[in-house]
Phi, psi and omega in degrees: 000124201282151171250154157210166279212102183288134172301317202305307168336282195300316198276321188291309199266351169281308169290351169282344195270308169352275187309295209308321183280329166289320166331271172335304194282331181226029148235319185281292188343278212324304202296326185284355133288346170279331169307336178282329155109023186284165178270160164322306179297317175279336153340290188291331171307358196264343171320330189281359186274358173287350207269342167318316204261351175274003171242023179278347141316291200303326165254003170327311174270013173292320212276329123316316175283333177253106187053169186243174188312330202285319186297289173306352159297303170310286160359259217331303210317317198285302188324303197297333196290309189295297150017265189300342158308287172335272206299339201282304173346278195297331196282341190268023195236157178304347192247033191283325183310301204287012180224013134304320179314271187352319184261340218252323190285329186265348151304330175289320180276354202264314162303011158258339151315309197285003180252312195277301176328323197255336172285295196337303186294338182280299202305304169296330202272330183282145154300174175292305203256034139295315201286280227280340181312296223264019166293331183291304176301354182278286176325302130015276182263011158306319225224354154299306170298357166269341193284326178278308192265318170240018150243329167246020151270304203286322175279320161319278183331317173257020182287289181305292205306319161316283124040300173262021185283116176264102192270161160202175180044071199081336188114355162324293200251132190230120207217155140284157179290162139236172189243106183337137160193183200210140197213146202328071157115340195273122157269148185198182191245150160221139157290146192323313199295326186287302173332323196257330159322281145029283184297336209301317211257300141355300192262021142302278175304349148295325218262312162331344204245304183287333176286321178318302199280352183250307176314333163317292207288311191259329178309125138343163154215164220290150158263023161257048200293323225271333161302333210271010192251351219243089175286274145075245196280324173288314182281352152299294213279348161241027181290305198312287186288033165266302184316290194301336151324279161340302181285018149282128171001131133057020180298323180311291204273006175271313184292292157348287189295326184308279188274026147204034150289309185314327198344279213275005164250000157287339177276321184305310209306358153255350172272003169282310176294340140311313178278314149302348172262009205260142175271163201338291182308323194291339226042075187218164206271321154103076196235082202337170167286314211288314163306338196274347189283316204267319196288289174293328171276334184249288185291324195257033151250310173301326195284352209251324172274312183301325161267348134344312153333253176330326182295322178288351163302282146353304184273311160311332175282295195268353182110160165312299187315326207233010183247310200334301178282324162318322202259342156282304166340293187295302187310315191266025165236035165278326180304317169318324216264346158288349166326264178339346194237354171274323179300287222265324171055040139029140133325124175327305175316345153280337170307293171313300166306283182311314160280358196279287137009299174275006187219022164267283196308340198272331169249036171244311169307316177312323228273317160279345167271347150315286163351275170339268156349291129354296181231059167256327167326133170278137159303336171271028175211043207287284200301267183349293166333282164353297200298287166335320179259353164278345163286316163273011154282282194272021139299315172284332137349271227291320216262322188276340169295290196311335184288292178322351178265323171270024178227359185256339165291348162296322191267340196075117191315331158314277211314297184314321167269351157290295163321306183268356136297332199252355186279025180255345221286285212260040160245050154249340179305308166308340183320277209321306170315339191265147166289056197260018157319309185209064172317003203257344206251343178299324198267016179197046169230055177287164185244157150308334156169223186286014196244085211221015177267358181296000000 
């Protein structure tokens, strides 16, 4: 008797297995090296761990040519499980920054294959109007896996490590313990804070191996399976849909508005966890890992999902055209209020209002600048297209975090979050410049090529 095989089901763990490896490498890394006692300046190097997924294009049609989707999902999946051993290891050895990098760069890569595969894969097993069923449950569970990995694996990590916290001089100075432990056959001590990494990253790879062992068992296979063989016909069509990118309405100012709207929360997104871990003197708020879990994983991914709601509510009732601009205002003028908080340097509890706040204002602007994107696309190349602009989407990501480890110790974090208030200024300038004028005209107005700013 053939099973069968609930979409909702199927569609929540894949995309929750999506979310958890990208979490990791660019939310959990950033807290578990400042824990580590890593610099600012390497911090911002960790932006360069984005560069998988702004180059996954590029093997996208290996990924295609070879074997099929379902397969390569299991692959990518069994790989991350070990992935996250391998690091569960590595944090308890005297070497832990360089042999976390390491692991945290091959995860990165093997989750941005295991992200082409599984859009593959959603796009052939599903119908179109399967596909729009099931965007909320994709998301859903998407931002479930950031809500597991940088909020309740970090609030782990730092329960145990608390669990040994040695105070002194008052409650100044603060050193961890170590914990005794024994590993095949050897015994030796780790400090708690490692320790408690240790598990977090641990129960990655357990979680990794039961999402391995239940997709086996339960994924579909596609019902193009017998199209994903005819290589071909794939490495045409996506020789094509390179092109016809480039040839679209208005791309110069689209692709432009891609890689520097984000600009100032791209400098913030790794100097904000820095700058909340930083202690008092440092001029930083002194905000445990066990608080950065609660503060950032939990209340500002919920405060972030409810607006990414209402935005798509919103924009779905009244249009693109009449949210675009409110919903870029609200988002990009939450950068002053880290300022602000850099001037002043507040009770934690002010940490918690300004991120909650900024990451409200952050999915009600995501939420239009999605759209937006979307339905920039030519439709017969909706996925390939797609794909392409999430690549200069974490291209705009990547080069200003790299910049920024090295400009906020020059500048100081007031300055520095000042600087990335006034850096939201020329993506918002693009606004003007975007075709938002006849949205029905974006998907069937290609242009001859890039000369598209007169």
């Amino acid at each position: 008797m053939e099973k069968k095989h609930n979409a909702g089901l199927w569609v929540s763990v894949l995309y929750f297995a999506q979310g958890l490896p990208y979490t990791v490498v660019n939310l959990m890394s950033v807290i578990f090296l400042l824990d580590m006692g890593a610099s600012n300046q390497l911090i911002g190097l960790t932006s360069l761990l984005y560069l998988p997924w702004v180059l996954k294009g590029l093997w996208g049609p290996v990924v295609d040519l070879y074997s099929t989707k379902r397969k390569w999902i299991l692959t990518t999946e069994i790989i991350c499980a070990f992935l996250f051993a391998f690091l569960a290891f590595g944090v308890l050895t005297p070497q832990a920054i360089v042999i976390s990098l390491v692991i945290f760069t091959a995860i990165a890569f093997v989750s941005a294959t295991h992200d082409i595969a599984i859009d593959g894969f959603y796009l052939n097993t599903l119908n179109k109007e399967q596909q729009a069923l099931f965007v909320g449950v994709r998301n859903t569970a998407y931002r479930g896996a950031v809500i597991a990995g940088s909020g309740v694996l970090v609030v782990l990590a730092g329960k145990l490590a608390e669990e040994h916290l040695v105070t002194g001089n008052g409650g100044d100075t603060k050193t961890y313990q170590n914990i005794p432990l024994s590993l095949f056959g050897s015994d030796f001590s780790v400090s708690a804070l490692n320790y408690g990494w240790a598990t977090a990253f641990g129960i990655c790879a357990i979680m990794f191996v039961v999402i391995y062992l239940f997709q086996r068992w339960y994924l579909p296979y596609s019902r193009n399976y017998a199209i994903e063989a005819d290589a071909p016909q794939q490495t045409t069509s996506f020789l094509e849909a390179f092109k016809t990118y480039f040839q679209q309405y208005k791309i110069g100012w689209i692709v432009t508005y891609v890689l520097i709207f984000r600009l100032g929360d791209a400098f913030n997104l790794k100097m904000v966890p820095s700058f909340l871990k930083a202690q008092v003197e440092q001029g930083g708020l002194a905000v445990s890992t066990l608080e950065m879990g609660l503060l950032s994983g939990v209340y500002g991914v919920i405060f972030g999902l409810i607006g990414g709601l209402l935005g798509g509510y919103l924009i779905a009732k009244q249009g693109l055209r009449k949210w675009m601009w409110p919903t870029a205002i609200l988002q990009n003028s939450t950068n002053v209020l880290y300022w602000l908080l850099a001037i002043n340097q507040p009770a934690i509890k002010w940490a918690y209002v300004v991120n909650s706040i900024e990451q409200f204002t952050y999915g009600l602007g995501v939420a239009a600048y999605t759209v937006f994107l979307m339905r920039t696309v030519r439709p017969e190349y909706a996925a390939s297209h797609y794909a392409i602009t999430t690549g200069f989407m974490a291209a705009g990501v990547l080069i200003p975090g790299v910049v920024g480890g090295f400009l906020q110790p020059y500048l100081g974090y007031p300055n520095y979050f000042l600087m990335s208030s006034l850096a939201v200024i020329p993506g918002m300038l693009t606004i003007f410049f975007l075709p938002l004028e006849d949205e029905k005209k974006l998907a069937s107005m290609p242009r001859p090529g890039l000369d598209d700013f007169d």
